[in-house]
N, C-alpha and C positions, 0 to 999 in steps of 0.2 A: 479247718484249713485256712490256714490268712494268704491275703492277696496275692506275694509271690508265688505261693505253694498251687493257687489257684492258676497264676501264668503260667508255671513250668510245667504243669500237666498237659494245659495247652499245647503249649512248645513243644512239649517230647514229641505230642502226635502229630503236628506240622511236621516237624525234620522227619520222621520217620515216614511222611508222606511224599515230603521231597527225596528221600534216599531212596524208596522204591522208583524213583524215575530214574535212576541211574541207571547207565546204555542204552538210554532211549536216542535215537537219532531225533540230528537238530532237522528244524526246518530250513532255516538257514545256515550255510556256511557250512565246515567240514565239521563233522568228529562229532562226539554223543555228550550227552546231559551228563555231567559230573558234576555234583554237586560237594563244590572246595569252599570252605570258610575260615573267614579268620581269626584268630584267639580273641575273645572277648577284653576288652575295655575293664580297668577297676573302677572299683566303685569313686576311688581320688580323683582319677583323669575324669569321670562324667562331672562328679560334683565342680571340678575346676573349671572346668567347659561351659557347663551352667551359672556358676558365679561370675566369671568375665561376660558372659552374656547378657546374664542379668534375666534368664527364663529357669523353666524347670519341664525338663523333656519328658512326654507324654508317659503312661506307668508302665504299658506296656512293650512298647518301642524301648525303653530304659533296660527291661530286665532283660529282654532280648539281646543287648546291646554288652550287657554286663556279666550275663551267666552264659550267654550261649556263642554269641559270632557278634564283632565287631563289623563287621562287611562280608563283603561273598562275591559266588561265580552264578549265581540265581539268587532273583528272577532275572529272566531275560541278559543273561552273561556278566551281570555284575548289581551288587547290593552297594551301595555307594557307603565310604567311610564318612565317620559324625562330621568330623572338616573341610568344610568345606568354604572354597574361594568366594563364587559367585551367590552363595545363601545371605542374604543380613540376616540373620535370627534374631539380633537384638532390636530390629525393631516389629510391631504388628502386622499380619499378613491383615490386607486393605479389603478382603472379600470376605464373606458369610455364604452360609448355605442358600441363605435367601439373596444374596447378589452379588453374583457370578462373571465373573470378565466373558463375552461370548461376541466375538469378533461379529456375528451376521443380523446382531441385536444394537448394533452399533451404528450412530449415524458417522457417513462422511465425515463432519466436522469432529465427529469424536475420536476414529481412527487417526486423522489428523492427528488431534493432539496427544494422544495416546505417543503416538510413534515419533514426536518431534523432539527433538536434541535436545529441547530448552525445557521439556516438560521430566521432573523427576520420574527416573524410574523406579515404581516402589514393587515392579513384581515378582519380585523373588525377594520380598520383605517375611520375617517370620518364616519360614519355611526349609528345611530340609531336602537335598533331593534326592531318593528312593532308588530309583533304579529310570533305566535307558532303554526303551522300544529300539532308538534309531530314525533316522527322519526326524528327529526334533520332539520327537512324543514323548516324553517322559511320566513316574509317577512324584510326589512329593507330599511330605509328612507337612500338616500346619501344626508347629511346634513354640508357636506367640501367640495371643489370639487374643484380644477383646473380648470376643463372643465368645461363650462358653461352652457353645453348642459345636463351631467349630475348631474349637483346639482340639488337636489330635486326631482331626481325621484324615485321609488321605484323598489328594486329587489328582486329576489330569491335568498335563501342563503340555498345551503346544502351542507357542505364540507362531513358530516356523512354518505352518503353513494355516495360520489367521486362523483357527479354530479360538483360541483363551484358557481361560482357565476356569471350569467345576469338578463339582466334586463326584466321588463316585459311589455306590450306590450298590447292594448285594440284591442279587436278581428275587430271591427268594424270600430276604425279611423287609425289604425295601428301606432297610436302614443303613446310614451314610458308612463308612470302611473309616475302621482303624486299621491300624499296623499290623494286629495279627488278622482280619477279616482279609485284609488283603493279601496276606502273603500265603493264607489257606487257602484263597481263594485260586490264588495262581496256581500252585500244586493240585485241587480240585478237578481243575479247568483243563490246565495241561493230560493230566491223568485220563480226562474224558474223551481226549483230543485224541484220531489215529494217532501212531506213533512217529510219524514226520507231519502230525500237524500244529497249528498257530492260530494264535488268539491275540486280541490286543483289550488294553484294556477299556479302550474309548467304546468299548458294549456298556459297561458298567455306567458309561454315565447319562444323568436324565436332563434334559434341559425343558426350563421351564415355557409356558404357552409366550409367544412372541409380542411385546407391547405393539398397543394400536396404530402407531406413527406410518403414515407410508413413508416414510424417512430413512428407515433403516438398509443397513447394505444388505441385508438378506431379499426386502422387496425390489429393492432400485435392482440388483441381480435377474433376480423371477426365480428364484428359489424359495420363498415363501411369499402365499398366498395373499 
C-alpha cells in the first residue's frame, strides 16, 4: 500500500465518522450538524499554488485537499478554502514546538513590541488557517517551516484575547496534531460529547513550565506563581 492508499484509508474512516454526526444538534446557534464539502482541488490548481508560493503543502492536508473536499461546513461550521488573504505562506512561520508565542510568558516590554505598528507582523507568516471557534480562537496548519519537526502540524491561534500561539497536542499519544489527527480528533471528541455538547480545542494544548523572570505578565498579573 503506498502513501496515498495509506491516506485514503484514513480518510474514508474520518468522513464516515464525521457523517454519523449528522442531525446531531449544534450547541450553538439553530439547526443540526450537516456535514457539506466542497469538490476537491486538482492536482494543477495545488501544484500552482505551491509554485507561486514557493512551499509544498504538508502530504496529508494535500491529499485531503485533492481527492476528498477542498473546504467544508466542519469543523466547527467551516473548513477554510487553501486561499487565503491574511495567510503569507511564502514566507517561514517564526515559532517551533519548542518556542511558542504565549502572551503571560511575556514581559511588558515585549507585548509592547509585539503589538506596536512599527514592529513587522510576521504571525500569520507560513501558516494556513483551518477552521473558526469564534471569539478569535482559531485552528492553523504550519505549511513553511524551517524546523522540520514543525512543518505540518497544527496549532492554536488566538492573539484576540492575549492567549498566542502553540501547538496542539493529542491527549492520548502526546504527539504534536497533523491535519488528519486533528480533524479525527474533532469527530472523536464531538461524538463523545452529549448531543448539544462543545469542546474547544484550546484542551489540546500544553504550555510549557513558565521562565524564571518575575517579569512576565502572567506574574505581574498573580496568575502565576
Amino acid at each position: 500500500m503506498n502513501e496515498n492508499d495509506q491516506y485514503d484509508v484514513r480518510i474514508a474512516n474520518i468522513m464516515s465518522k464525521i457523517e454519523a454526526l449528522r442531525g446531531r444538534k449544534k450547541r450553538f446557534g439553530r439547526g443540526v450538524f450537516e456535514p457539506v464539502w466542497e469538490p476537491p482541488l486538482t492536482e494543477e490548481e495545488v501544484a500552482a499554488f505551491e509554485a507561486e508560493k514557493g512551499i509544498y503543502l504538508p502530504k496529508d492536508y494535500r491529499r485531503f485537499i485533492t481527492a476528498y473536499a477542498s473546504a467544508g461546513k466542519q469543523p466547527f461550521g467551516e473548513l477554510y478554502p487553501l486561499r487565503q488573504a491574511e495567510s503569507v505562506v511564502e514566507r517561514p512561520f517564526p515559532y517551533t514546538l519548542d518556542k511558542i508565542l504565549y502572551f503571560l510568558y511575556m514581559t511588558e516590554e515585549e507585548m509592547d513590541y509585539f503589538w506596536d505598528d512599527d514592529t513587522p507582523f510576521t504571525a500569520n507568516h507560513g501558516l494556513l488557517t483551518l477552521c473558526h471557534e469564534g471569539d478569535g480562537m482559531t485552528s492553523v496548519l504550519v505549511v513553511n517551516s524551517e524546523d522540520a519537526d514543525t512543518y505540518g502540524t497544527v496549532w492554536y491561534y488566538d492573539l484576540a484575547n492575549d492567549f498566542g500561539i502553540a501547538p496542539m497536542y493529542h491527549r492520548d499519544t502526546g504527539k504534536p496534531f497533523h491535519f488528519l489527527d486533528w480533524l479525527e480528533y474533532w469527530a472523536d471528541r464531538t461524538a463523545a460529547l452529549p448531543r448539544d455538547g462543545y469542546f474547544g480545542y484550546c484542551e489540546t494544548v500544553c504550555i510549557p513550565q513558565p521562565p524564571d523572570s518575575p517579569d512576565i505578565m502572567g506574574r505581574k498579573m498573580g496568575w502565576i506563581e
